[in-house]
C-alpha positions as CSV (number, residue, x, y, z in Angstrom):
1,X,0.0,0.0,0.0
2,X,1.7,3.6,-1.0
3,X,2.4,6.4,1.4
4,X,-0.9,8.3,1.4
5,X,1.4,11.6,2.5
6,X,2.5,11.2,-1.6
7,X,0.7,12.2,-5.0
8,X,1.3,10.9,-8.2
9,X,0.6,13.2,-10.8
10,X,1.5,13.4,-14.9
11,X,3.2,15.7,-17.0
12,X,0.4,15.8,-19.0
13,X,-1.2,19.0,-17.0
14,X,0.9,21.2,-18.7
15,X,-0.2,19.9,-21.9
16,X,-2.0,23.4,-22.3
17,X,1.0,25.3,-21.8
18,X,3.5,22.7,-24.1
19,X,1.1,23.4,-27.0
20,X,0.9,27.5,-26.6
21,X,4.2,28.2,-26.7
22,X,4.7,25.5,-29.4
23,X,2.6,27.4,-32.0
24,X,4.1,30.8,-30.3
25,X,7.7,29.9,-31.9
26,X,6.2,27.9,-34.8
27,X,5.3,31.3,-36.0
28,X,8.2,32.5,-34.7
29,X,10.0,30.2,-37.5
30,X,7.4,30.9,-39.9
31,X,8.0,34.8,-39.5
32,X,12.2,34.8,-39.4
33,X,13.0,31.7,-41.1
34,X,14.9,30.4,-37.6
35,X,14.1,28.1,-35.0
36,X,14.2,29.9,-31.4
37,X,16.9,28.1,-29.4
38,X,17.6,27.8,-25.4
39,X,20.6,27.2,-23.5
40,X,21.2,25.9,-20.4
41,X,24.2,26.5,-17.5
42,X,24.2,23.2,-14.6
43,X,26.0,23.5,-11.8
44,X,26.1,20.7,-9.1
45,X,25.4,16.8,-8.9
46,X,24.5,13.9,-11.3
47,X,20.6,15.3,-9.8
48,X,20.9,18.4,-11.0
49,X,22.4,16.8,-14.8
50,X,19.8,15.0,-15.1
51,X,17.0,17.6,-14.4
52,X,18.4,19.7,-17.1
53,X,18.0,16.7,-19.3
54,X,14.5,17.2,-18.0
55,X,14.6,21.0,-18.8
56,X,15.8,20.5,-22.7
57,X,13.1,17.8,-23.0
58,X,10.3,20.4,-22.1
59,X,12.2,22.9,-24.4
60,X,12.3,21.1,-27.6
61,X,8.5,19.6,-26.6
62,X,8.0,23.6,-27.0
63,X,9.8,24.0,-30.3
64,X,12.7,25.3,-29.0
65,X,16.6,24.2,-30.1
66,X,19.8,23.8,-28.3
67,X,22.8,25.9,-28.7
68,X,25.8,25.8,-27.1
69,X,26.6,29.5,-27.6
70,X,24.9,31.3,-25.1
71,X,25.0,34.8,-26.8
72,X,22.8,33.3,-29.4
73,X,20.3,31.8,-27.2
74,X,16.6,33.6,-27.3
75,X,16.4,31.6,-23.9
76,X,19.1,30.6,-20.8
77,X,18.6,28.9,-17.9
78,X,21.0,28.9,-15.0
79,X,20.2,25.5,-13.3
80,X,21.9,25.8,-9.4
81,X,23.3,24.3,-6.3
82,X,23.7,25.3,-3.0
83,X,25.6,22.5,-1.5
84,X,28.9,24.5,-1.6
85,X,29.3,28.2,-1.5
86,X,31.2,28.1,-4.3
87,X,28.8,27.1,-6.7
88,X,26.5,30.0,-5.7
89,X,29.2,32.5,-5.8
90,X,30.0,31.1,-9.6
91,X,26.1,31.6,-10.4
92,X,25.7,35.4,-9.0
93,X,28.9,36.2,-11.1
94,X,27.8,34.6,-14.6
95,X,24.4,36.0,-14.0
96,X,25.3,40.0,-13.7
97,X,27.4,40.0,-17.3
98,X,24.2,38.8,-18.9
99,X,22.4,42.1,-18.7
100,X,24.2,44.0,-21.8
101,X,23.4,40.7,-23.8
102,X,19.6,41.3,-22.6
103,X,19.5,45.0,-23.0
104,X,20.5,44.1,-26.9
105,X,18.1,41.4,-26.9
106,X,15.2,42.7,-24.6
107,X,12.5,39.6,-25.7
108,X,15.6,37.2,-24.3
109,X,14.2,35.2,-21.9
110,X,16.6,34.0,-18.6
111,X,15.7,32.0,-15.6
112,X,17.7,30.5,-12.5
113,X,15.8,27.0,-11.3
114,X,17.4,24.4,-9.2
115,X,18.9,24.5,-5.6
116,X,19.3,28.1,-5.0
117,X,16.0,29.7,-5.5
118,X,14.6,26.8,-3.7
119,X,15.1,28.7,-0.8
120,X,12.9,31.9,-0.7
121,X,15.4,34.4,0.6
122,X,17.9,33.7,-1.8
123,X,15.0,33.8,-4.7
124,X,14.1,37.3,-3.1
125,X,17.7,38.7,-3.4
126,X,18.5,37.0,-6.9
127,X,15.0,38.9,-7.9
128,X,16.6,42.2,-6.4
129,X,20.0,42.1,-7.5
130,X,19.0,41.2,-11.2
131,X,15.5,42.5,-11.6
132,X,16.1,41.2,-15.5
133,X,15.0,37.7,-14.9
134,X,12.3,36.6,-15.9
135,X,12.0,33.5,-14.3
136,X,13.1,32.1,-10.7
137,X,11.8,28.4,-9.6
138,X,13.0,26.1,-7.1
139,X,13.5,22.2,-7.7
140,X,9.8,21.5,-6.6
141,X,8.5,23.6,-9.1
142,X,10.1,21.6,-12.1
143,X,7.0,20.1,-13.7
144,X,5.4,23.5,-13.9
145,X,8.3,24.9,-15.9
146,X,6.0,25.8,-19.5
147,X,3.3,27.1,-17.3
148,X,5.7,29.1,-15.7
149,X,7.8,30.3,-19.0
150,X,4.2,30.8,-20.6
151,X,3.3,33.3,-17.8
152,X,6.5,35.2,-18.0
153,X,6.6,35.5,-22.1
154,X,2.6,36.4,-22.2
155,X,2.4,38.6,-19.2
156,X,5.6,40.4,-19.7
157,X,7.3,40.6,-16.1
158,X,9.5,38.2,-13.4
159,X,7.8,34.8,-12.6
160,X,8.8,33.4,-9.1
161,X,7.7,30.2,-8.6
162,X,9.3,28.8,-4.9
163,X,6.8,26.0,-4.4
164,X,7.1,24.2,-0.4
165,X,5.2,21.3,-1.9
166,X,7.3,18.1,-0.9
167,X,4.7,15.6,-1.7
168,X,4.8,15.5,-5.0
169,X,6.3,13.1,-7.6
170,X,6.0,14.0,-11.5
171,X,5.9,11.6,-14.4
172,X,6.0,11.7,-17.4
173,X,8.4,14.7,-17.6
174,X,10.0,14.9,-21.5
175,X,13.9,14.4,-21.3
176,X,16.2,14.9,-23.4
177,X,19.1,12.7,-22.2
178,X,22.8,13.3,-24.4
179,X,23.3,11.1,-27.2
180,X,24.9,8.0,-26.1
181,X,24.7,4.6,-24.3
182,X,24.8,6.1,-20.1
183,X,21.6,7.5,-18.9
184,X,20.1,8.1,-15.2
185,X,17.1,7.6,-13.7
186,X,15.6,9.3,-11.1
187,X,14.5,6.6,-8.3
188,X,13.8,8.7,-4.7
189,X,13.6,12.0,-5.0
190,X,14.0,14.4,-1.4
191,X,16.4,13.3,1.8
192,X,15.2,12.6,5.3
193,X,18.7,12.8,7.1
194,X,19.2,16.5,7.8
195,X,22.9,15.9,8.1
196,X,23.7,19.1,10.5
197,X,25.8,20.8,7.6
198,X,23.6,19.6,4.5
199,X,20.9,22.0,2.8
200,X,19.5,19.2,0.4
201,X,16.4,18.3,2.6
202,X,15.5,21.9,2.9
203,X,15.9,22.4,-1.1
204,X,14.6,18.8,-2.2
205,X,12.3,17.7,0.5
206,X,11.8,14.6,2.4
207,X,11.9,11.1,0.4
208,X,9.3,10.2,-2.0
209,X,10.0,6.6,-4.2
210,X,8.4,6.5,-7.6
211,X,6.6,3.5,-8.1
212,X,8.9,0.4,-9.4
213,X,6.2,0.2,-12.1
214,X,7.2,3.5,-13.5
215,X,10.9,2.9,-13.2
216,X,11.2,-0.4,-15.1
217,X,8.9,1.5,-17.6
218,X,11.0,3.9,-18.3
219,X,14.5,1.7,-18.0
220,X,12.4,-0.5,-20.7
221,X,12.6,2.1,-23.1
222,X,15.5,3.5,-22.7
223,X,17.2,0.1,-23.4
224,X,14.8,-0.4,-26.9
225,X,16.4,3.1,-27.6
226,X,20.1,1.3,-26.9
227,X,21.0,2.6,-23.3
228,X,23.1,-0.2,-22.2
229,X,24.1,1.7,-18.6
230,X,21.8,2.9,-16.4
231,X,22.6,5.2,-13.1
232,X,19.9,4.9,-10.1
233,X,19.8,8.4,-8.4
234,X,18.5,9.2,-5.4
235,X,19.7,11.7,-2.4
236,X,20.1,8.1,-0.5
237,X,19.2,5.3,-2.9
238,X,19.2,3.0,0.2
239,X,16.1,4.5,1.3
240,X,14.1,3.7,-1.7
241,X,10.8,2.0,-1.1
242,X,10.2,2.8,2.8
243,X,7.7,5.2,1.7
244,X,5.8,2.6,-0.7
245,X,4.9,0.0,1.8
246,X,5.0,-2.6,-1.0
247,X,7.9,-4.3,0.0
248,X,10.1,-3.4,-2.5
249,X,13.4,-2.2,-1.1
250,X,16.0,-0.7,-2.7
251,X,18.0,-4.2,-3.6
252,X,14.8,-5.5,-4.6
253,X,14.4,-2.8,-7.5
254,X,18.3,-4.1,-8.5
255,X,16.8,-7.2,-9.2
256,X,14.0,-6.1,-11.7
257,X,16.5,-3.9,-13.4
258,X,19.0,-6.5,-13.5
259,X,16.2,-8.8,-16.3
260,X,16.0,-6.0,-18.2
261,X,16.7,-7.2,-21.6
262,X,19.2,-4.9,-23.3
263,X,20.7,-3.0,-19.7
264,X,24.0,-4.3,-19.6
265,X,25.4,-2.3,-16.4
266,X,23.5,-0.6,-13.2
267,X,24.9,1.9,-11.2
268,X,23.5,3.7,-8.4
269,X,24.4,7.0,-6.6
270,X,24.4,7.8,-3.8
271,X,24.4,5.2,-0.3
272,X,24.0,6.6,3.3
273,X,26.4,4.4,5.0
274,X,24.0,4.1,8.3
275,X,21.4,2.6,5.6
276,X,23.6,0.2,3.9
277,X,22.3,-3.2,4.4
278,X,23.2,-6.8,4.1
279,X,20.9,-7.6,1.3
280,X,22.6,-5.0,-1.0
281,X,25.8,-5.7,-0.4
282,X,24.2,-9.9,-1.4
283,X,22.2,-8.1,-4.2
284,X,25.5,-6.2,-5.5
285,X,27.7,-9.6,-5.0
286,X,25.4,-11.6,-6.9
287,X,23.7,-9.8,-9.4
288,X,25.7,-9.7,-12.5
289,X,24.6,-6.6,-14.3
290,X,25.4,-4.4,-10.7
291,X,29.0,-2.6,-11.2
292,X,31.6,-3.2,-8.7
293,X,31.2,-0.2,-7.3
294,X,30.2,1.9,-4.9
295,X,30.1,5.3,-3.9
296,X,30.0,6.0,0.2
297,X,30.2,9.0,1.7
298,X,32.2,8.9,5.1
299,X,32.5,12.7,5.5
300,X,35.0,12.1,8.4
301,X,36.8,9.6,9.6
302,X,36.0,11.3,13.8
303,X,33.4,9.7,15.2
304,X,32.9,12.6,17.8
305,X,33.0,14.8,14.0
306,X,29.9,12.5,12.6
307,X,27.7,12.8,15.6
308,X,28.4,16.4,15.6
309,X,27.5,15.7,11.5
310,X,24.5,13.5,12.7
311,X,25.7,11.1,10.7
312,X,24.3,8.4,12.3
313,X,27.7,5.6,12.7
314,X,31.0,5.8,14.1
315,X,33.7,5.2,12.4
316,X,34.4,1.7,13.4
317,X,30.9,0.9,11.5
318,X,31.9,2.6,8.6
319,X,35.3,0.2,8.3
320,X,33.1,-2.2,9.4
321,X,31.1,-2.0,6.2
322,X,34.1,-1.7,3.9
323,X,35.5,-5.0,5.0
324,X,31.8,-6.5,4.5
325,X,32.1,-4.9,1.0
326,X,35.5,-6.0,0.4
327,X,34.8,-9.7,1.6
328,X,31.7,-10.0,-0.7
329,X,32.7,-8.1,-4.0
330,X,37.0,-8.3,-3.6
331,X,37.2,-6.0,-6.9
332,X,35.0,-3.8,-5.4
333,X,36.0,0.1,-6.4
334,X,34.6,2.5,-3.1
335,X,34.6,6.1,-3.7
336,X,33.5,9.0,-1.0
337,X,33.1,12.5,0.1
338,X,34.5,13.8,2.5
339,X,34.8,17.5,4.8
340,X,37.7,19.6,5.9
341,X,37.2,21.7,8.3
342,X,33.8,20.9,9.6
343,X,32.8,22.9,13.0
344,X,34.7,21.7,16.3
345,X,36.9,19.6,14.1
346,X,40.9,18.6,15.9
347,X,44.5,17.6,14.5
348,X,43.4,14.6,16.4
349,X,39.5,14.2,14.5
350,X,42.0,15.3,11.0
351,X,44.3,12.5,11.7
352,X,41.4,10.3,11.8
353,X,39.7,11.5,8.9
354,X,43.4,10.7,7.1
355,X,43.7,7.3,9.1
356,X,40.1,6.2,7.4
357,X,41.9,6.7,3.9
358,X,45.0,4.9,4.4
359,X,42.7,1.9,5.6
360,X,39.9,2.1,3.1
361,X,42.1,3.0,0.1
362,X,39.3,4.8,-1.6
363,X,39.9,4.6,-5.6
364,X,39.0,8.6,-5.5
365,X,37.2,11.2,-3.0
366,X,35.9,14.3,-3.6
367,X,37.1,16.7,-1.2
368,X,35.4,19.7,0.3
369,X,36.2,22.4,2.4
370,X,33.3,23.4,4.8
371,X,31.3,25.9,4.5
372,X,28.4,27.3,5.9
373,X,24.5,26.6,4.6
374,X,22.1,29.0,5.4
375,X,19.4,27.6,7.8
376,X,21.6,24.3,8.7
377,X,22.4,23.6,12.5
378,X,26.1,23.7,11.7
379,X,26.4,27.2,10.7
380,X,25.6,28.3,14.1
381,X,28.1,25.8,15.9
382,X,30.9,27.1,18.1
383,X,34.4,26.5,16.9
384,X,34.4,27.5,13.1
385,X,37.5,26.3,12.3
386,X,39.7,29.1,10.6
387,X,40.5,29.5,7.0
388,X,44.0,29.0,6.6
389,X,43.9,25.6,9.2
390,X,40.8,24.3,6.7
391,X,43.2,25.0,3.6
392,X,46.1,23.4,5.1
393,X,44.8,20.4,6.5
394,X,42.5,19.8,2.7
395,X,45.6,20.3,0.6
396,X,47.4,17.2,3.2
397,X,44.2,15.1,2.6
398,X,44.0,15.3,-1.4
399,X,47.7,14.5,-1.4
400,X,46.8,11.4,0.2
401,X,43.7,10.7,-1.5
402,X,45.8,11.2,-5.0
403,X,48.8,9.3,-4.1
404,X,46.3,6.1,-3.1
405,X,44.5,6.7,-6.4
406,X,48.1,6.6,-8.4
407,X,49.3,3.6,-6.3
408,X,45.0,1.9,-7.0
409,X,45.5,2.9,-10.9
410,X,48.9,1.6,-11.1
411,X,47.9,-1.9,-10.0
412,X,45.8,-2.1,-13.1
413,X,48.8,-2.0,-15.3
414,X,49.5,-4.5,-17.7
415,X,45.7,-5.7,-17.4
416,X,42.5,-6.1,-19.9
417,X,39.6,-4.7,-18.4
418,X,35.9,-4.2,-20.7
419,X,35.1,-0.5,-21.0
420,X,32.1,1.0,-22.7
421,X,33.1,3.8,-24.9
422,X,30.6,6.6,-24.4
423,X,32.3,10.0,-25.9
424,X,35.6,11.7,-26.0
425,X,38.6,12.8,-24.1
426,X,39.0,16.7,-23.9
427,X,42.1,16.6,-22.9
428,X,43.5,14.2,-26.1
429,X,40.6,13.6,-27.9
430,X,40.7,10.2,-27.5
431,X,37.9,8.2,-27.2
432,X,36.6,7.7,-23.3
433,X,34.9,4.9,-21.3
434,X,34.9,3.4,-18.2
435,X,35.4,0.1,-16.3
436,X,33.0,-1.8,-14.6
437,X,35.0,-0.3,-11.7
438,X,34.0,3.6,-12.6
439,X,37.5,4.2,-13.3
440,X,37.9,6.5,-16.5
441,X,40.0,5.1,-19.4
442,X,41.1,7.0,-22.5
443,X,41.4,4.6,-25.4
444,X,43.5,4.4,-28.4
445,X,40.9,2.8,-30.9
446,X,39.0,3.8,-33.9
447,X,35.6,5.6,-34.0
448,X,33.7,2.6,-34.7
449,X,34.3,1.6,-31.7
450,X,31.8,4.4,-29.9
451,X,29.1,3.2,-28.0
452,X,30.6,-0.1,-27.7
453,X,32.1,-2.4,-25.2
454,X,35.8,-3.0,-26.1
455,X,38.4,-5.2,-24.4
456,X,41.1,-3.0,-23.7
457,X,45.1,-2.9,-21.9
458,X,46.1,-0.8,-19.6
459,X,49.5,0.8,-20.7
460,X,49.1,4.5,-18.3
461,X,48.1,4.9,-15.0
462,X,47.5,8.7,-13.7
463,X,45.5,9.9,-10.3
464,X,41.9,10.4,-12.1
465,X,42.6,8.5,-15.8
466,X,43.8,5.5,-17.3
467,X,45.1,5.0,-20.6
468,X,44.6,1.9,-22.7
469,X,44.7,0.3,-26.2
470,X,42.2,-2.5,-28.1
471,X,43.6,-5.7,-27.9
């Protein structure tokens, strides 16, 4: 029986909308001999990608066209994250530089969606400090992105759509996923940890599952359209199904998407480490289509840090669950997160944060410092830790974190490992893929060999790439 707290609605109620501003910019074409085209800016996680797939797919439904150059575009949207103050500072400074380009083009149409405005103050002061936008909406206001466009081109003034409706899940929404073989889909949606330093429950809401139904669906026809990879998102996979009351847990779902004819690989981000149980670490072992790999956040390696994180396990449980991992899958790749700096945090809570590494040998972490979220209990803890200590003590963990990598990527010298090709190398246009592993391998091999899976020696081993050749 499903969560009665949680609606289930279709896309299909902003038909209306879809189909106005459709015949808007057919005429639009009709008049100038030019499609209208849109272009969007993501910042943030593989969540965030994939609701700008979302995005494009409800712009071309509406007769719009990509373009990479933005000075071009008759629409841009800045999709946003707030998980680091970083990435906000990056979207108030690309923002401001876009007023000459709409003072020359006054029927341009920009937005800023995502993270960000999710949060009503900082919707207020984008609103005020670039009075030009014509459209601001927060991650629970997706769905209603051409009723909300439609309102803004028809009615000629800023649209501000900050929605606190959490109980919500959308289907049906258009995407338009990036040619290729690799696609994700959306399993949970919302997070019911409230990690003391984390702003994604306040910006995404608490957990709602889609239906299993829906997800095998859609997997279904992404594999008749030749997805052979398939990433499982969700703020905390783990979680998926509690809401349902069908019985379906998370490894449960693995197993219906593992007899899906066509899906070659599953992946799945991301796993709360307190939720991590023994039937997905079996499900992981023994189902062959699951990658052996894993990514799990430890944050810190202090226990006295991760109650102070409410985190919910101590350290020895996250080792703990590593050697489960380890015992089960022995080729297992584990990658992580983790935060320098965090309020309250010691040399002594560092060294342990350092000592989890050098016993875990992750394959690769991303590394933050902390800063402060708006709203989160952390931001008003005692002890900040100051600047030039948080600097200090991150640049000593990433030289750990890299020299494991090196010494992880090194081991695979000399070896053939399968890697689906999915697109190119910036750095040497080469053609790219990846192991079953995650681990990301430039290939020497000819362009036939796109979208394929390819046998392929290891010959280089860097930090964050591997280079191989076809045997």
């Amino acid at each position: 029986m499903e969560n009665k707290g949680i609606y289930y609605i279709d896309f299909g109620t902003q038909a209306r909308f879809v189909e106005e501003i459709e015949k808007m910019n057919t005429e639009y074409y009709l008049a100038n001999g030019k499609n209208k085209k849109y272009h969007i800016v993501t910042y943030g996680c593989q969540m965030n990608v994939h609701d700008s797939e979302k995005l494009a797919g409800m712009l071309n439904a509406m007769g719009y066209i990509e373009t990479e150059n933005i000075q071009e575009a008759d629409l841009i949207i800045f999709n946003t994250c707030s998980v680091r103050e970083h990435a906000e500072s990056r979207v108030y400074g690309n923002i401001g530089p876009l007023k000459r380009l709409k003072d020359k083009k006054p029927d341009l149409i920009i937005g800023v969606c995502g993270c960000m405005p999710q949060q009503v103050e900082v919707a207020q002061k984008l609103a005020k400090l670039f009075p030009f936008l014509d459209i601001i909406f927060g991650t629970k206001s997706l769905h209603k992105f051409p009723q909300l466009l439609y309102t803004a081109i028809t009615e000629k003034k800023t649209v501000i759509d900050v929605s606190e409706d959490e109980d919500v899940v959308v289907e049906g929404i258009p995407t338009a996923r990036r040619q290729g073989v690799s696609a994700f889909v959306n399993i949970i949606y919302g997070c019911n940890n409230f990690c003391s330093y984390c702003i994604v429950p306040y910006v995404r809401g608490r957990e709602r599952s889609r239906r299993p139904e829906e997800i095998i669906y859609e997997i279904e026809q992404l594999a008749q359209n030749g997805v052979k990879e398939v990433t499982l998102l969700g703020q905390n996979v783990n979680s998926y199904g509690k809401d349902l009351g069908n019985g379906i847990t998370f490894p449960k779902l693995l197993e219906k998407v593992n007899e899906i004819e066509g899906i070659e690989r599953i992946r799945f981000v991301t796993s709360h480490p307190k939720d991590l149980s023994d039937e997905l670490i079996v499900a992981m072992r023994d189902l062959e289509k699951v990658c052996e790999h894993i990514h799990l956040p430890v944050q810190s390696g202090s226990t006295r840090i991760l109650k102070a994180m409410n985190r919910h396990y101590t350290k020895e449980d996250y080792l703990r669950l590593v050697e489960k991992l380890k015992t089960n899958i022995p080729d297992i790749a584990i990658t992580t997160d983790i935060i320098v700096g965090f309020p309250g945090e010691t040399d002594e809570d560092f060294e342990d944060t350092l000592d989890v590494c050098r016993k875990v040998e992750f394959d690769s972490a991303y590394t933050f410092i902390y800063s402060k979220r708006r709203g989160t209990p952390a931001e008003k803890m005692p002890n900040q830790v100051p600047d030039d200590i948080k600097h200090q003590r991150f640049q000593q963990l990433v030289k750990l974190v890299e020299e494991i990598a090196l010494k992880k990527n090194r081991q695979m010298l000399g070896k053939t490992y399968e890697i689906l090709i999915d697109g190119r190398s910036k750095r040497n246009n080469l053609l790219v893929g990846r192991t079953r592993t995650n681990k990301v391998v430039n290939v020497k091999c000819p362009e036939e060999f796109m979208f394929k899976f390819v046998n392929v020696k290891i010959l280089e081993a860097a930090e964050h790439w591997l280079y191989g050749e076809v045997i």
